[in-house]
Structures are given as structure tokens and as C-alpha cells.
PDB file of N, CA, C, O and CB in Angstrom:
ATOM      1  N   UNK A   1     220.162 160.502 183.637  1.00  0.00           N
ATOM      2  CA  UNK A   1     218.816 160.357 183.139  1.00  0.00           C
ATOM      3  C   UNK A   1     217.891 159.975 184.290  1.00  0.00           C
ATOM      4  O   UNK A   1     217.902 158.914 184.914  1.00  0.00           O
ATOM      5  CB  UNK A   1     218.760 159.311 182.012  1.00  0.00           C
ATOM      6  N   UNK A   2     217.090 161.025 184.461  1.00  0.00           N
ATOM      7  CA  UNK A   2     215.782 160.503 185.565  1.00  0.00           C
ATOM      8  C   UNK A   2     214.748 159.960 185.545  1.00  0.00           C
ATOM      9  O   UNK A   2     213.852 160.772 185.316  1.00  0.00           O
ATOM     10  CB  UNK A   2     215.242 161.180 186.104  1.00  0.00           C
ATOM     11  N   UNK A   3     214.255 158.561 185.723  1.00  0.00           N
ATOM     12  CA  UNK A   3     213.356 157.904 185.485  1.00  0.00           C
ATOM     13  C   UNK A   3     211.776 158.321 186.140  1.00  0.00           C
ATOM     14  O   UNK A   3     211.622 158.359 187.361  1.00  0.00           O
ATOM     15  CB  UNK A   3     213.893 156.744 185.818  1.00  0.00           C
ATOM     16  N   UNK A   4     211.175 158.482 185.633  1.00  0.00           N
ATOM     17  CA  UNK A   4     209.195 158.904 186.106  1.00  0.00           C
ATOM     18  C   UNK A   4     208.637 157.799 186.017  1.00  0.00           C
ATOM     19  O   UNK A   4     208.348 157.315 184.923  1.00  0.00           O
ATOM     20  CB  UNK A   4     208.089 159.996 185.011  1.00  0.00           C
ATOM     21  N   UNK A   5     208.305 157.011 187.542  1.00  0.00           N
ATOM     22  CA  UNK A   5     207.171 155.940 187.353  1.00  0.00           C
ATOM     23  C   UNK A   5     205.964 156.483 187.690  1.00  0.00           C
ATOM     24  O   UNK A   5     205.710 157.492 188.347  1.00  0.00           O
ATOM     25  CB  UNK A   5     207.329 154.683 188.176  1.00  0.00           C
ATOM     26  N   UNK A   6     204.985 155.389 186.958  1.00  0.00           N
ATOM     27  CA  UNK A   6     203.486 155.275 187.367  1.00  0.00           C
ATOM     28  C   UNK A   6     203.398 155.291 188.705  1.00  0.00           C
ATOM     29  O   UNK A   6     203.998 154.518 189.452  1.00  0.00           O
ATOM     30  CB  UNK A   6     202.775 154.053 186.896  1.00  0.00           C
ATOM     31  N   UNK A   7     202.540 156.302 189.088  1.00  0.00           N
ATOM     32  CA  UNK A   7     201.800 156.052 190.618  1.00  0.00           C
ATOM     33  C   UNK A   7     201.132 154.695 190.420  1.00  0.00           C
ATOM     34  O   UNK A   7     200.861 154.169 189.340  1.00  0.00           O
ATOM     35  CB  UNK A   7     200.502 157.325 191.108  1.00  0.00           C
ATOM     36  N   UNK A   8     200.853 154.092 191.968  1.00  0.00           N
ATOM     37  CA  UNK A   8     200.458 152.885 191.644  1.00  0.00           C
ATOM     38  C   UNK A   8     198.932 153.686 192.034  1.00  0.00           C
ATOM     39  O   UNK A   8     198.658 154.611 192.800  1.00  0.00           O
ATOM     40  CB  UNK A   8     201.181 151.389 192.506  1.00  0.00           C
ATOM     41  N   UNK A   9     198.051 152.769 191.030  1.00  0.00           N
ATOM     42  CA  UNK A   9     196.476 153.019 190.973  1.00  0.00           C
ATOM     43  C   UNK A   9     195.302 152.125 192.373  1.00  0.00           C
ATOM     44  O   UNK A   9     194.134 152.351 192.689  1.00  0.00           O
ATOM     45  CB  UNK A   9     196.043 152.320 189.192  1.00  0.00           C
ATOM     46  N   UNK A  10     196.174 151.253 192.816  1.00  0.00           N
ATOM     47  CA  UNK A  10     195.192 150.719 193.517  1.00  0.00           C
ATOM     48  C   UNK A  10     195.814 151.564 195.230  1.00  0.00           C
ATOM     49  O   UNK A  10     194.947 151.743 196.085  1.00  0.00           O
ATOM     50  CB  UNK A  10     195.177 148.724 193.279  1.00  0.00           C
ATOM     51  N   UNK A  11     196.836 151.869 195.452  1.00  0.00           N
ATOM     52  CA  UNK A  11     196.781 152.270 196.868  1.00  0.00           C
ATOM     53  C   UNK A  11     197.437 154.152 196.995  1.00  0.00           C
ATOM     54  O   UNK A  11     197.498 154.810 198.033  1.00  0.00           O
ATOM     55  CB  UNK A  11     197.920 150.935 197.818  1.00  0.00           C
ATOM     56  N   UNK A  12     197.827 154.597 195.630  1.00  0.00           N
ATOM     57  CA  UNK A  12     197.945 155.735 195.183  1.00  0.00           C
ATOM     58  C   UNK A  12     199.047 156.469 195.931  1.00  0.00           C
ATOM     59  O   UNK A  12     199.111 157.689 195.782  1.00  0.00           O
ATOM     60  CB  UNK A  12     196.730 156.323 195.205  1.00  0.00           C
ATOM     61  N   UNK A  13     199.936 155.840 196.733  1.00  0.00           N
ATOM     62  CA  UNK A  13     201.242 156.250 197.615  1.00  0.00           C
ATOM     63  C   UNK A  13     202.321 155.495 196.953  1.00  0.00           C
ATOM     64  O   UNK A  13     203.381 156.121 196.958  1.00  0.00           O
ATOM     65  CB  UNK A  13     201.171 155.834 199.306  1.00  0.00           C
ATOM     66  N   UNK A  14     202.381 154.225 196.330  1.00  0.00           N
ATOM     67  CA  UNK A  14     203.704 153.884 195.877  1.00  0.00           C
ATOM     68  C   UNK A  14     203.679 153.931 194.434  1.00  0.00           C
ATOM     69  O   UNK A  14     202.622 154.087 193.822  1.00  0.00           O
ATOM     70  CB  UNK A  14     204.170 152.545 196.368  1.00  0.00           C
ATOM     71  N   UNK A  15     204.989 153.781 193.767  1.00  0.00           N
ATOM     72  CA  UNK A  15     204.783 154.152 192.131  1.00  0.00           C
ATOM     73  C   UNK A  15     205.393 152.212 191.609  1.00  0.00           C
ATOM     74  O   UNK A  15     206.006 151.307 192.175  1.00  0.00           O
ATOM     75  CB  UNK A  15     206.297 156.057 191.383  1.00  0.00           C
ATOM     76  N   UNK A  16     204.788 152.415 190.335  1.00  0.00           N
ATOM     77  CA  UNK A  16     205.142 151.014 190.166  1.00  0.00           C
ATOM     78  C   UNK A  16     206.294 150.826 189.541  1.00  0.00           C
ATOM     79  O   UNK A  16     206.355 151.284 188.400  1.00  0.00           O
ATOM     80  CB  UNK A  16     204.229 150.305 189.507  1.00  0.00           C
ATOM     81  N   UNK A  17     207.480 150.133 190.081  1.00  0.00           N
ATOM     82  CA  UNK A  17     208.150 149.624 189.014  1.00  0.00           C
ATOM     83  C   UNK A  17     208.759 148.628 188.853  1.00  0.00           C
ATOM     84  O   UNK A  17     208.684 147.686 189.642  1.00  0.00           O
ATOM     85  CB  UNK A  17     208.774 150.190 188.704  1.00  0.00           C
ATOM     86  N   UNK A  18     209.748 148.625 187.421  1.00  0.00           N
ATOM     87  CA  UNK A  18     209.910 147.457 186.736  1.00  0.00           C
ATOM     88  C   UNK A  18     210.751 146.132 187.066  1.00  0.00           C
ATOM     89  O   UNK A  18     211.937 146.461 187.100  1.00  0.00           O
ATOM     90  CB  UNK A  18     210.301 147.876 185.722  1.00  0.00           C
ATOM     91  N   UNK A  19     210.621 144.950 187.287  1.00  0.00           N
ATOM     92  CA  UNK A  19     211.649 144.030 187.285  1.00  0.00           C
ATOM     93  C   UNK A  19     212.241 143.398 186.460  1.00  0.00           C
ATOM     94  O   UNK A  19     211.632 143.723 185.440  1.00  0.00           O
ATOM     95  CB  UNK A  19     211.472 143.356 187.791  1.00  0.00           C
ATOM     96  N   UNK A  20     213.075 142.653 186.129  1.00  0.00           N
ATOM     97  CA  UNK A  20     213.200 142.022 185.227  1.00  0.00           C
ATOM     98  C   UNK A  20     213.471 140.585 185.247  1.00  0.00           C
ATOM     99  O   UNK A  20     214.059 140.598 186.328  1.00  0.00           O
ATOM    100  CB  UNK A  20     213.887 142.583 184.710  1.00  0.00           C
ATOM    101  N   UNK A  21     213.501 139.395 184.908  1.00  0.00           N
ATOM    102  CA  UNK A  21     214.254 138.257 185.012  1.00  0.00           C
ATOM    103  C   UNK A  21     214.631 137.293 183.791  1.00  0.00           C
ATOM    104  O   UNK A  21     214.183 137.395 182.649  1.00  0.00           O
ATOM    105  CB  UNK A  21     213.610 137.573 185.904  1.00  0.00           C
ATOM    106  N   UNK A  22     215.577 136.301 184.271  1.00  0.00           N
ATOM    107  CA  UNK A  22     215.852 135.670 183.204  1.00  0.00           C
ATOM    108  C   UNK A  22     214.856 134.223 182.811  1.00  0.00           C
ATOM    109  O   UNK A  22     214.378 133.414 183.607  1.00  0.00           O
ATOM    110  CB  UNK A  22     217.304 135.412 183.409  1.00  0.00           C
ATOM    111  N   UNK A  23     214.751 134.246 181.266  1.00  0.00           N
ATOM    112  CA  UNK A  23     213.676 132.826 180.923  1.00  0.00           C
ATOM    113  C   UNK A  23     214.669 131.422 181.166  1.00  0.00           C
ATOM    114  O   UNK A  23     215.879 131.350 181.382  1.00  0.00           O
ATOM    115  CB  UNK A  23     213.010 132.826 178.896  1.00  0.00           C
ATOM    116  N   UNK A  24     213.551 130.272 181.026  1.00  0.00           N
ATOM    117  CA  UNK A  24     214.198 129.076 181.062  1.00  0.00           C
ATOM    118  C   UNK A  24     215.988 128.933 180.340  1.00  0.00           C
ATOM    119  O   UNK A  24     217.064 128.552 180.801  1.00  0.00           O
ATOM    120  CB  UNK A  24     213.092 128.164 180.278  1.00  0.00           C
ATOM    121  N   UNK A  25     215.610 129.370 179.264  1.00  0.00           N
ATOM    122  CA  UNK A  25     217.055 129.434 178.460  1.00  0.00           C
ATOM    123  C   UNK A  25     217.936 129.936 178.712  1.00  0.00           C
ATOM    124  O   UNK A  25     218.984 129.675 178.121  1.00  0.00           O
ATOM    125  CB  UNK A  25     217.154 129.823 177.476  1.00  0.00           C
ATOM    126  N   UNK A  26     217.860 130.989 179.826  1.00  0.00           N
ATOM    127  CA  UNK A  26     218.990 132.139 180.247  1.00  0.00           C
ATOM    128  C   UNK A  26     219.123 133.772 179.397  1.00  0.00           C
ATOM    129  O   UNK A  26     220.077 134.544 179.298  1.00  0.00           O
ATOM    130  CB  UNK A  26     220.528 131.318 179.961  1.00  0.00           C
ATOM    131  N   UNK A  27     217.517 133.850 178.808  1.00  0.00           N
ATOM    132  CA  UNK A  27     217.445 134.834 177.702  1.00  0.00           C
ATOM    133  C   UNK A  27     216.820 135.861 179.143  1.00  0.00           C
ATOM    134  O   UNK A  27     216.111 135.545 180.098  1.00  0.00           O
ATOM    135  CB  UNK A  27     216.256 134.375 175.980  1.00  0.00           C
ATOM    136  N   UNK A  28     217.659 137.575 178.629  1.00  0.00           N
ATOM    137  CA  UNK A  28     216.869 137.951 179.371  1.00  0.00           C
ATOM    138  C   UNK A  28     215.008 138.597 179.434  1.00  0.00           C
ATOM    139  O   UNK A  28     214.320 138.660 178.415  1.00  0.00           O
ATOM    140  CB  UNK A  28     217.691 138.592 179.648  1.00  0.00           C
ATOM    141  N   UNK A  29     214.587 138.936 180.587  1.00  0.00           N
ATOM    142  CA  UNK A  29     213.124 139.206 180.058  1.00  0.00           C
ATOM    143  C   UNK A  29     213.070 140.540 181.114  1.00  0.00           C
ATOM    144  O   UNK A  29     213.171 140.695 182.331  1.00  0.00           O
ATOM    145  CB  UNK A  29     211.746 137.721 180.316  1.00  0.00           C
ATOM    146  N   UNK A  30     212.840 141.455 179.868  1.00  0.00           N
ATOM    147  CA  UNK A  30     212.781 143.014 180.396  1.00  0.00           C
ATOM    148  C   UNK A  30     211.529 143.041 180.495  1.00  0.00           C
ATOM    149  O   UNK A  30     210.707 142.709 179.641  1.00  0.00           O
ATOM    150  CB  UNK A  30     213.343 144.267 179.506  1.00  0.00           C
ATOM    151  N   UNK A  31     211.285 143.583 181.923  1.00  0.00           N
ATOM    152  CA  UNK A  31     209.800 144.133 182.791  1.00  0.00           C
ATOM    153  C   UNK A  31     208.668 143.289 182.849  1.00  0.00           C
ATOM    154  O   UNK A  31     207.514 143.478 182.466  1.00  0.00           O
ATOM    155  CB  UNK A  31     209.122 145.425 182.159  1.00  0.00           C
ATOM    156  N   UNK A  32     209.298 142.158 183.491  1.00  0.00           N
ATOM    157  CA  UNK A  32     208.622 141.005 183.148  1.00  0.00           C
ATOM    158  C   UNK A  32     207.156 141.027 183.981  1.00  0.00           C
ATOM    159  O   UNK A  32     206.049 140.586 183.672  1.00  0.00           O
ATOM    160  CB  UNK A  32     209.585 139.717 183.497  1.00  0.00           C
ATOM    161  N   UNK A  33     207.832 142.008 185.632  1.00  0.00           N
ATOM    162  CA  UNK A  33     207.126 142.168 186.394  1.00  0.00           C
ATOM    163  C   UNK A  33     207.346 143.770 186.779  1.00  0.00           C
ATOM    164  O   UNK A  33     208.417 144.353 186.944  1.00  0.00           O
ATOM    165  CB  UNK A  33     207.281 141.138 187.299  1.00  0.00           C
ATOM    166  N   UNK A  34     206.088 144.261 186.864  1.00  0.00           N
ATOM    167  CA  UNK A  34     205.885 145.615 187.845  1.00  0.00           C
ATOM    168  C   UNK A  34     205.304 145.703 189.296  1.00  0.00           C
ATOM    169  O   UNK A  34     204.134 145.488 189.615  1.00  0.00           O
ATOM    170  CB  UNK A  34     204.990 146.499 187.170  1.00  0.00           C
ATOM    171  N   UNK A  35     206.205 146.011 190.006  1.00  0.00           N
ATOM    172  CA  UNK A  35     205.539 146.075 191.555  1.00  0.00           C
ATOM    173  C   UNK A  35     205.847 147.412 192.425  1.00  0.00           C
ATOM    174  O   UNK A  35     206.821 148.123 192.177  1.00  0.00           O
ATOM    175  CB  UNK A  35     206.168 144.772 192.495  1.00  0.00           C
ATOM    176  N   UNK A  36     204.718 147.744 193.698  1.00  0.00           N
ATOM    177  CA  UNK A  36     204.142 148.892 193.928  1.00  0.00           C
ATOM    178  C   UNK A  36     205.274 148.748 194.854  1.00  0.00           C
ATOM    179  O   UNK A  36     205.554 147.718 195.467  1.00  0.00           O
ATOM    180  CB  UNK A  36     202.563 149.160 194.268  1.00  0.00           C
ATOM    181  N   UNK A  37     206.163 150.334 194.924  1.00  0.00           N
ATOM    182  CA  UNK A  37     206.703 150.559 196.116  1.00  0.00           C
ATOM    183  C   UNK A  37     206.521 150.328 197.875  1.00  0.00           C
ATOM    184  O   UNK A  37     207.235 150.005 198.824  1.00  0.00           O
ATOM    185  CB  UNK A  37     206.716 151.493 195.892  1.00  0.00           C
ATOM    186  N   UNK A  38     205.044 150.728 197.611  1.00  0.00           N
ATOM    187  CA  UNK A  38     204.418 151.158 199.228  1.00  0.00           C
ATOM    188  C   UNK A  38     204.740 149.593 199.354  1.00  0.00           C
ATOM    189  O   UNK A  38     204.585 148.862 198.375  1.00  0.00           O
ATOM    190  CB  UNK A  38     202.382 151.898 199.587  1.00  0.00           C
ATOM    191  N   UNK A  39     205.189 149.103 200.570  1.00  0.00           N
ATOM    192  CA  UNK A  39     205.387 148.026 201.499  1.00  0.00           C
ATOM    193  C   UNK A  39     203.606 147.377 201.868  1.00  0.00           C
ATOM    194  O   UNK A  39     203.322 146.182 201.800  1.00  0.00           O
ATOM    195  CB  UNK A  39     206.342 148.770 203.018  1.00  0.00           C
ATOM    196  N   UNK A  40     202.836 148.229 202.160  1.00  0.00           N
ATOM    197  CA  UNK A  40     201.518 147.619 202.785  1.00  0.00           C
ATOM    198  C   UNK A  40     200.711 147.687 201.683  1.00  0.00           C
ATOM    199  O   UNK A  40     199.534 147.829 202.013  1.00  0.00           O
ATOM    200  CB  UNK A  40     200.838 148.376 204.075  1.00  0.00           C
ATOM    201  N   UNK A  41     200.929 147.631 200.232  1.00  0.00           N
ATOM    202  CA  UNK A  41     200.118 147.637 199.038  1.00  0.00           C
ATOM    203  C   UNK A  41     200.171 146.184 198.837  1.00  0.00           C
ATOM    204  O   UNK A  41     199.328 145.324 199.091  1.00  0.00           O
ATOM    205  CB  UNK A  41     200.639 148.558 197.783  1.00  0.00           C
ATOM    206  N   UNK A  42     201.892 146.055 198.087  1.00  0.00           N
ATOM    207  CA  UNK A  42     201.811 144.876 197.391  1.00  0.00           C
ATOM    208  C   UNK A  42     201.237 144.639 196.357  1.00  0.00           C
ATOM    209  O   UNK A  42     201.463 143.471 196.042  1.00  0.00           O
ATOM    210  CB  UNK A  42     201.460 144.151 197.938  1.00  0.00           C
ATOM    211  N   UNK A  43     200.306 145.375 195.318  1.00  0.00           N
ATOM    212  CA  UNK A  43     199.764 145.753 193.850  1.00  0.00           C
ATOM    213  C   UNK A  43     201.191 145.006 192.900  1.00  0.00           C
ATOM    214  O   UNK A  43     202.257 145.605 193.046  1.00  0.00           O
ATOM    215  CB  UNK A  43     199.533 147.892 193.608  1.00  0.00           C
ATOM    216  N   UNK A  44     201.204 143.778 191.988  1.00  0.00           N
ATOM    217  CA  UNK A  44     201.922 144.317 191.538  1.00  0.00           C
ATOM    218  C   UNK A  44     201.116 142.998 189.728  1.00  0.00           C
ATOM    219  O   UNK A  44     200.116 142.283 189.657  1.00  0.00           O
ATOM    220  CB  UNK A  44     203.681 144.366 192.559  1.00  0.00           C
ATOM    221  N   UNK A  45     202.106 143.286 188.806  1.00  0.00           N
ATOM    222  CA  UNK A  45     201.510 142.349 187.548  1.00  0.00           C
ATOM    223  C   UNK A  45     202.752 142.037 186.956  1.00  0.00           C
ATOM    224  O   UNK A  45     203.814 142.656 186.909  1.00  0.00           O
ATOM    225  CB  UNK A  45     200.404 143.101 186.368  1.00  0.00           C
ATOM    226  N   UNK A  46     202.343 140.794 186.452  1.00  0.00           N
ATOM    227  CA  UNK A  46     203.461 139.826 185.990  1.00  0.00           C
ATOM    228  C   UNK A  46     202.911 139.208 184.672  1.00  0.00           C
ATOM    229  O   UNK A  46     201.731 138.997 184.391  1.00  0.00           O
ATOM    230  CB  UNK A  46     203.815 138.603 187.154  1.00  0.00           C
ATOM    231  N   UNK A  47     204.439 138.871 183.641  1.00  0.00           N
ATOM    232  CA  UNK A  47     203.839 138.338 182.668  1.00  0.00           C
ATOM    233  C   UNK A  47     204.104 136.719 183.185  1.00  0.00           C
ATOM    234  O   UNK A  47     205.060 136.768 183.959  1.00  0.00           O
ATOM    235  CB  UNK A  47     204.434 138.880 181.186  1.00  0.00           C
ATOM    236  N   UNK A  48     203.669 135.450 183.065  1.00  0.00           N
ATOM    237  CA  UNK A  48     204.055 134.260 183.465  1.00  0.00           C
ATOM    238  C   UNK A  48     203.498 133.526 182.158  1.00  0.00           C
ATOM    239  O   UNK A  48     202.355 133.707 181.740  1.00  0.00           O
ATOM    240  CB  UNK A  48     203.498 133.817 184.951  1.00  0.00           C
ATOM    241  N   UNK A  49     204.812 132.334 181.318  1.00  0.00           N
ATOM    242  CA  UNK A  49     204.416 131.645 180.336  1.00  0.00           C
ATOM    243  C   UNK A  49     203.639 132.362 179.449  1.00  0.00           C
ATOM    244  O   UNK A  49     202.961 131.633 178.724  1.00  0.00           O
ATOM    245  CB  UNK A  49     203.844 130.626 180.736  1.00  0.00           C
ATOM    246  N   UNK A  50     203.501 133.633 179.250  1.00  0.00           N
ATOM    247  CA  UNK A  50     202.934 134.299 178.123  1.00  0.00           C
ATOM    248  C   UNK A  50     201.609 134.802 178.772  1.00  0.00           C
ATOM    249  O   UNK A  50     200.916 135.373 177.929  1.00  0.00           O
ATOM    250  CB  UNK A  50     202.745 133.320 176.783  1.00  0.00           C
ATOM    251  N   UNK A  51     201.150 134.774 179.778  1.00  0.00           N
ATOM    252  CA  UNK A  51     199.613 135.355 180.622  1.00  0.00           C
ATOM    253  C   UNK A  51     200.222 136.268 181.577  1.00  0.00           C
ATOM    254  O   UNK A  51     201.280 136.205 182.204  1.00  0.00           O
ATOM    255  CB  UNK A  51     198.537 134.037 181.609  1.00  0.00           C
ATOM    256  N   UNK A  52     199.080 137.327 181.520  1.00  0.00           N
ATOM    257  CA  UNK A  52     198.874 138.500 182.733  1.00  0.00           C
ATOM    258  C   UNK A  52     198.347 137.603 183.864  1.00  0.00           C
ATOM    259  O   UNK A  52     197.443 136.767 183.851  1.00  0.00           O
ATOM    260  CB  UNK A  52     197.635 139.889 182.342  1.00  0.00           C
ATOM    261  N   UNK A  53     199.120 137.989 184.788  1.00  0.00           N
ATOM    262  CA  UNK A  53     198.657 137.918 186.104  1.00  0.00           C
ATOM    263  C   UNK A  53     199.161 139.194 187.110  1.00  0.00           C
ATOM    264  O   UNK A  53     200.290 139.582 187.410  1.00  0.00           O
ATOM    265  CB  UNK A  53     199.142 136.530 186.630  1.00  0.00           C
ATOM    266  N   UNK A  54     197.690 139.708 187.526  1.00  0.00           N
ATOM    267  CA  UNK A  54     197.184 140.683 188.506  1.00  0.00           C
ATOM    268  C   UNK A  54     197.076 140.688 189.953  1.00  0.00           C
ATOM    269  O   UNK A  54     196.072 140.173 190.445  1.00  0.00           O
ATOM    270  CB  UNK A  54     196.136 140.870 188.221  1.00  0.00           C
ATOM    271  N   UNK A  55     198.033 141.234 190.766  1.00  0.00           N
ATOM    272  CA  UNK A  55     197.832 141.045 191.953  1.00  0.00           C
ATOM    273  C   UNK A  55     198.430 139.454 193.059  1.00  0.00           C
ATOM    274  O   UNK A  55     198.613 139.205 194.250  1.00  0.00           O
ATOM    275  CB  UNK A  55     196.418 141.253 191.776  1.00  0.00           C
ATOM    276  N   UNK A  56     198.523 138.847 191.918  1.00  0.00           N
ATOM    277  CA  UNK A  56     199.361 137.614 193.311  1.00  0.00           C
ATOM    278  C   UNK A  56     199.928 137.739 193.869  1.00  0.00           C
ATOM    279  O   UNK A  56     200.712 138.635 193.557  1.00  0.00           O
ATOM    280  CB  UNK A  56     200.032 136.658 193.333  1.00  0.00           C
ATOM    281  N   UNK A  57     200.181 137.074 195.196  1.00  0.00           N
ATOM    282  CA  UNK A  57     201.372 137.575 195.885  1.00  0.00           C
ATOM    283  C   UNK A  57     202.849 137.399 195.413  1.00  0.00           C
ATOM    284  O   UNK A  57     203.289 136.626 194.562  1.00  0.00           O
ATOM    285  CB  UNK A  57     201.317 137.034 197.084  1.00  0.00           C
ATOM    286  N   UNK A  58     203.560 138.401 196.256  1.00  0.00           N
ATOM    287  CA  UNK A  58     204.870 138.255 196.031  1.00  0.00           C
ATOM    288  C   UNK A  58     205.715 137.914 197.333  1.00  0.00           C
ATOM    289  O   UNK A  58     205.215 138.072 198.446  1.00  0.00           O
ATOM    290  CB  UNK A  58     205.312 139.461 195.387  1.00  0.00           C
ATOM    291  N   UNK A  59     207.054 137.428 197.158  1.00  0.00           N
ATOM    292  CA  UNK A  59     207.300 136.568 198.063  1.00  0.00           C
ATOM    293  C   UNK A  59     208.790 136.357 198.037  1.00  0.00           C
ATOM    294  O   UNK A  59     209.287 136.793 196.998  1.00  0.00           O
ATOM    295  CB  UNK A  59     206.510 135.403 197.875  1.00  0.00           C
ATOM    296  N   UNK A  60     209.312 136.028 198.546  1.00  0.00           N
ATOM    297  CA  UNK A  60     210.902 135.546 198.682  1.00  0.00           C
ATOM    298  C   UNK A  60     211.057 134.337 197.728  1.00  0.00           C
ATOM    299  O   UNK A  60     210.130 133.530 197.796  1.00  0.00           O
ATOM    300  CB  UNK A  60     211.358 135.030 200.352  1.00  0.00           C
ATOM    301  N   UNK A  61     211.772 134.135 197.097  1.00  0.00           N
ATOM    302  CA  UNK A  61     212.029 132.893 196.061  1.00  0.00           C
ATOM    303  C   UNK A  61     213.074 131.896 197.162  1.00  0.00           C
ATOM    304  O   UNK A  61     213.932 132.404 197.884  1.00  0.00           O
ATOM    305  CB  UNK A  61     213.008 133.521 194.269  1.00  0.00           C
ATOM    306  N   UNK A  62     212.808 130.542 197.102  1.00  0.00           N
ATOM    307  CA  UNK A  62     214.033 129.512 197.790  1.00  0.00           C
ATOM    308  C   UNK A  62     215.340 129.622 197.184  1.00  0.00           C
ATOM    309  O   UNK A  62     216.399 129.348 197.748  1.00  0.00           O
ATOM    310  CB  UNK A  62     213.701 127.911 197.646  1.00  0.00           C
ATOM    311  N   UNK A  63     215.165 130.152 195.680  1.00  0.00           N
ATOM    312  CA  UNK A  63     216.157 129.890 194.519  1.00  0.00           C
ATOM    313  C   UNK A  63     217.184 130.334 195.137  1.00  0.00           C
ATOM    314  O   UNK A  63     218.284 130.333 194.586  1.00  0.00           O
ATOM    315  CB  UNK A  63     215.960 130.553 193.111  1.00  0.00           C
TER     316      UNK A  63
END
């Protein structure tokens, strides 16, 4: 099965896609975050505690 992502809209060279992670409880959370392929974009949106957030950076976790 071949997956078709979204071009990403703000730098129009990388396509966006999905991440996933796990909540406090250990439940998982499908596509929690979408982020832009292209390396020098960085475009990406996240759900956090139940809010959209657009564009923050992304980053290496200590975890």
C-alpha cells in the first residue's frame, strides 16, 4: 500500500507527514504531529493538551 502525502504549503518542496506519540498514560496518540520533510522548512503542527500549535520549533527531546 502506497502512502500520498500533503505537499507542505508553506515551503512547497517537502510533503508533510505524520508522527505519532504516546500520552501521559501510555495510550497511544495517532498523528499527533505533522512535519515538513524539506530539512530547511521545518513547517510543522502539533496537537499539545488538546490545542493546535503551528509552526514551533522542533528539536531533539533529552528523553
Amino acid at each position: 500500500m502506497e502512502h500520498v502525502y500533503p505537499v507542505c504549503q508553506k515551503c512547497g518542496v517537502g510533503v508533510l507527514i505524520p508522527l505519532s506519540d504516546y500520552g501521559r498514560d501510555g495510550a497511544s496518540i495517532m498523528y499527533k504531529a505533522w512535519v515538513c520533510t524539506n530539512p530547511d522548512c521545518g513547517f510543522n503542527v502539533r496537537i499539545d493538551n488538546g490545542e493546535l500549535s503551528i509552526g514551533k520549533g522542533v528539536g531533539k527531546s533529552n528523553k
